[in-house]
C-alpha positions as CSV (number, residue, x, y, z in Angstrom):
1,X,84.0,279.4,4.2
2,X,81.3,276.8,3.8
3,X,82.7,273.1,4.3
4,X,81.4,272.3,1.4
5,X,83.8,274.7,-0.8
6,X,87.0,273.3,1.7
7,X,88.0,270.3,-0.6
8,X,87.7,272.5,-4.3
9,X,89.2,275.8,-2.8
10,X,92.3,273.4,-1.3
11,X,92.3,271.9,-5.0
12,X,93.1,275.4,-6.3
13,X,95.4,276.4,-3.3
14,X,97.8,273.5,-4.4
15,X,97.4,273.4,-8.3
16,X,98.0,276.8,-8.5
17,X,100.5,277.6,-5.3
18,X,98.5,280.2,-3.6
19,X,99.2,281.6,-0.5
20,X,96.2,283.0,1.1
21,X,95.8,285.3,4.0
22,X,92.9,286.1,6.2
23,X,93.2,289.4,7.6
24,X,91.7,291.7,9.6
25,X,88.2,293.3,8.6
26,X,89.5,296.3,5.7
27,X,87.3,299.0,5.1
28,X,88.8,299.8,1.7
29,X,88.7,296.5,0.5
30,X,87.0,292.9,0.8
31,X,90.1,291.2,-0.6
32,X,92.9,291.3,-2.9
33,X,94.9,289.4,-5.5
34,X,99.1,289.7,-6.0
35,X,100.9,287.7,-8.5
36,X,104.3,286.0,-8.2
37,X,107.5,288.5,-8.3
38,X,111.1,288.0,-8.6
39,X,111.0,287.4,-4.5
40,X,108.4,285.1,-4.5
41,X,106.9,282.3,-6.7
42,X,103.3,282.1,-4.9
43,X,100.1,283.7,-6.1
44,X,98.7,286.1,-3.0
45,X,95.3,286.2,-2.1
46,X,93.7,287.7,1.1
47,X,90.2,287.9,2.5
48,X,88.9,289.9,5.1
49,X,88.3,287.0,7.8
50,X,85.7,288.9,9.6
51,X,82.7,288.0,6.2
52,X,80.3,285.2,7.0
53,X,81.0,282.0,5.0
54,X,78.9,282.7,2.1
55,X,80.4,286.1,1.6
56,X,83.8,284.9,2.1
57,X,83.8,282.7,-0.2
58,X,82.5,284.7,-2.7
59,X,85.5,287.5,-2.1
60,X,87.7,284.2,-3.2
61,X,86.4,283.6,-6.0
62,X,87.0,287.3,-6.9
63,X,90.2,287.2,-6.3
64,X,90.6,283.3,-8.3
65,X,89.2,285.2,-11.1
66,X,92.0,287.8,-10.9
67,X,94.8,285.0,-10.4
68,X,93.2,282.7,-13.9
69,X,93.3,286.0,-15.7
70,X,97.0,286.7,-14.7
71,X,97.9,283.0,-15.5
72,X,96.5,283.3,-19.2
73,X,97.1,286.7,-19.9
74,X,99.5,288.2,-17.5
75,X,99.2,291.9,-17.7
76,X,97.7,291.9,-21.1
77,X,94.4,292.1,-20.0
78,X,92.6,294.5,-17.9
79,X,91.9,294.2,-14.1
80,X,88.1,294.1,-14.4
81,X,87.7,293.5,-18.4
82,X,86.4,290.8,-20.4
83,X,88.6,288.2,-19.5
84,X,88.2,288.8,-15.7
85,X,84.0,288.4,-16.1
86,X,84.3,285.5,-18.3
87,X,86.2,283.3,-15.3
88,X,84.4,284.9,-12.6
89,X,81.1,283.8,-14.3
90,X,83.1,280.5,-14.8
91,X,84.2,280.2,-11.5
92,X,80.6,281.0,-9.7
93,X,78.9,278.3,-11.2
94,X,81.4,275.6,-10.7
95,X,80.7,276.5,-7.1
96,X,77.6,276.5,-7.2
97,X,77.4,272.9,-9.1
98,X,79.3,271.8,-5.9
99,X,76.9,272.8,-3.9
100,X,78.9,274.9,-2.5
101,X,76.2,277.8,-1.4
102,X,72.8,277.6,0.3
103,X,69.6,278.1,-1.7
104,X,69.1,281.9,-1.5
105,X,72.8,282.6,-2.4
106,X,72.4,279.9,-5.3
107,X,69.4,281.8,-6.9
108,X,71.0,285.3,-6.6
109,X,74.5,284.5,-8.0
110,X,73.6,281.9,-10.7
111,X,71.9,285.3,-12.1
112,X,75.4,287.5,-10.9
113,X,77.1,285.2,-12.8
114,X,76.2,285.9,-16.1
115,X,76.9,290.1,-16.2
116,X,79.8,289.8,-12.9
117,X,80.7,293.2,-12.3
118,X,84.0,294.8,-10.3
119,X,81.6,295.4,-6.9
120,X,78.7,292.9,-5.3
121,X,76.7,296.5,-4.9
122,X,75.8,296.6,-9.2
123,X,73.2,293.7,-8.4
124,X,71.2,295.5,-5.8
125,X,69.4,291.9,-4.4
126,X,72.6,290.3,-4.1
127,X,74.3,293.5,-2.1
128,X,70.9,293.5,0.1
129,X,71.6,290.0,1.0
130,X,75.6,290.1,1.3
131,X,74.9,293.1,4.0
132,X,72.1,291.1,5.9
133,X,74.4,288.2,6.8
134,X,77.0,290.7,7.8
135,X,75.4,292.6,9.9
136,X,72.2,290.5,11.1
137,X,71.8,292.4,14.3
138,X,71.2,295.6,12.0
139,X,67.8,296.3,10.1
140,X,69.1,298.3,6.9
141,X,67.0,300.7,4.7
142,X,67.7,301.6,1.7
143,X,66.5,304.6,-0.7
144,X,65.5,302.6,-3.4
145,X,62.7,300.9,-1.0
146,X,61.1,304.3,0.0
147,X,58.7,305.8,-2.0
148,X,58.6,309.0,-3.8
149,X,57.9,311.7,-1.8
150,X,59.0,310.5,1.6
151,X,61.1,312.0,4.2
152,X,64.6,310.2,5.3
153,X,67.3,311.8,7.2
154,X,71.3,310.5,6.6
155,X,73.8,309.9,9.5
156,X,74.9,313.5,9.4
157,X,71.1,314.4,10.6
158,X,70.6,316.1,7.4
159,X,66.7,316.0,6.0
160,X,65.7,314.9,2.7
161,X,62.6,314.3,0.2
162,X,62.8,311.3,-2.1
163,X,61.9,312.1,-6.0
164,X,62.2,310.7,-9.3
165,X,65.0,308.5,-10.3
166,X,67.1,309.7,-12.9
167,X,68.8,306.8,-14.7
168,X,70.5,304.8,-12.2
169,X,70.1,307.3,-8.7
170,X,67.3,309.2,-7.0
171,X,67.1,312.7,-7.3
172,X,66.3,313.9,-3.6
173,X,65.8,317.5,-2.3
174,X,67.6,319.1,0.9
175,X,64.8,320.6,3.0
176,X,66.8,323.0,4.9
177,X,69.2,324.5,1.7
178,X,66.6,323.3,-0.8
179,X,69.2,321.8,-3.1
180,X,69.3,318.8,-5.2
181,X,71.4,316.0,-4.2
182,X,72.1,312.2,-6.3
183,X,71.7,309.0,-4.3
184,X,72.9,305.5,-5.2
185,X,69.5,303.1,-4.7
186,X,71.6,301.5,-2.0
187,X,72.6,304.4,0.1
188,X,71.2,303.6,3.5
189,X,69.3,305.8,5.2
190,X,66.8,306.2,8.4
191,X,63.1,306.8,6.8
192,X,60.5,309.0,9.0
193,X,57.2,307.7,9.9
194,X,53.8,308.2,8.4
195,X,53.2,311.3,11.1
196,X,56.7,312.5,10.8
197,X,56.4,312.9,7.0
198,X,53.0,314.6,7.2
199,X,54.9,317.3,9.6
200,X,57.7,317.8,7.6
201,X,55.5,318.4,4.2
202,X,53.4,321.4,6.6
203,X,56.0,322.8,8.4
């Protein structure tokens, strides 16, 4: 994590007896929270240890969140309910009032923190930038920066055409079955060029 958040996240480790594990990288999940049981009296939180610092450290204070609501509430709250957003909101920007984040991360989860959701991918800015510093080797497209109209192909090799969005994803047509297919704005796909389009749209 960022040296900056060492001292605070130590802080929290102690006051609240938290045993935290960094695993391996976890395509399911980014982390997780476990509360005490009858077998042990420590709260459990793990983080995938393969997340740059920034991201790391947000995944903690995911999880922190979870562990605050189970220490007020216990189960009498749900998982990713109002309680939950109001200390994850909390929690962000007492983070970021240490300092705890560079500039670019400041900006983009000062504004996350007000409306947190369950996934980074509900603020589309913040998920772009969470994915760059994960995978900087990598240039990522998205559908939502195509334009309407053009031609993208998914890792299966299957074709499409980008149209209208309807409410939150893109309506986008099959060329080959000629069916209609929903995308999330932050599917990644591989867009065609300028002359590949124009040879899809005669062919």
């Amino acid at each position: 994590m960022p040296t900056e958040a060492v001292e605070v996240v130590f802080k929290f480790i102690n006051d609240f007896n938290i045993t935290l594990r960094i695993t391996s990288s976890r395509k399911t999940k980014l982390g997780d929270y476990m509360p005490p049981h009858k077998n042990s009296k420590s709260h459990k939180i793990s983080v995938n240890g393969n997340l740059p610092p920034d991201f790391f450290l947000v995944v903690f204070i995911h999880e922190l969140a979870h562990l605050m609501v189970w220490h007020n509430f216990k189960r009498a709250a749900s998982p990713h309910g109002k309680e939950w957003k109001a200390f994850y909101g909390e929690l962000i920007r007492d983070f970021l009032n240490n300092k705890c984040f560079n500039e670019e991360m400041n900006e983009l989860l000062y504004k996350f923190s007000f409306k947190p959701k369950a996934t980074f991918a509900s603020d589309h800015n913040l998920w772009k930038y969470l994915k760059k510093i994960s995978q900087p080797e990598s240039n990522n497209i998205y559908i939502g920066d195509l334009p309407e109209g053009a031609m993208f192909t998914i890792p299966s090799g299957r074709l499409f055409q980008k149209e209208a969005k309807i409410r939150t994803r893109y309506r986008c047509k099959c060329v080959k079955t000629k069916r209609w297919f929903l995308f999330h704005p932050l599917a990644e796909i591989y867009p065609l060029s300028v002359m590949e389009n124009q040879l899809c749209l005669v062919s």
